[in-house]
Phi, psi and omega in degrees: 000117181274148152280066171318068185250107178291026187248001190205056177245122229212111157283108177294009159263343199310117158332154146352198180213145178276188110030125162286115176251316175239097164312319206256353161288306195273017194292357172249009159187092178257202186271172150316138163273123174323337200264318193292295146356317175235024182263160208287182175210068201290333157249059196250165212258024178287302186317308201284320169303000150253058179211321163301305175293229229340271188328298183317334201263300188277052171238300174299293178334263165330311174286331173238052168269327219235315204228004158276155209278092182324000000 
């Protein structure tokens, strides 16, 4: 069951909404919150998927250069 609710239909060509800077000008459409925008992501799974897709990738490589079956 979808929601059709028109107050909240997000067109992909409409620019962005900026930044919130004044909650209480924009309160019936506000922005984004700077902490949501800019917060840090001290556990996030990017460092280690660069270091896993590449091995994974010359690992399938090498099998199946070297180890598949005619």
């Amino acid at each position: 069951m979808e929601d059709n609710n028109p107050q909240h239909k997000e067109d992909p060509l409409k620019p962005h909404v900026p930044i919130e800077t004044n909650y209480a000008k924009h309160q019936d459409n506000p922005g984004p919150s700077p902490q949501a925008v800019n917060e840090y992501d001290k556990n996030g799974a990017g460092p280690i998927l660069k270091w896993i897709i590449p091995i994974l990738v010359l690992a399938l490589l090498i099998y199946w250069l070297f180890f598949r079956h005619p």
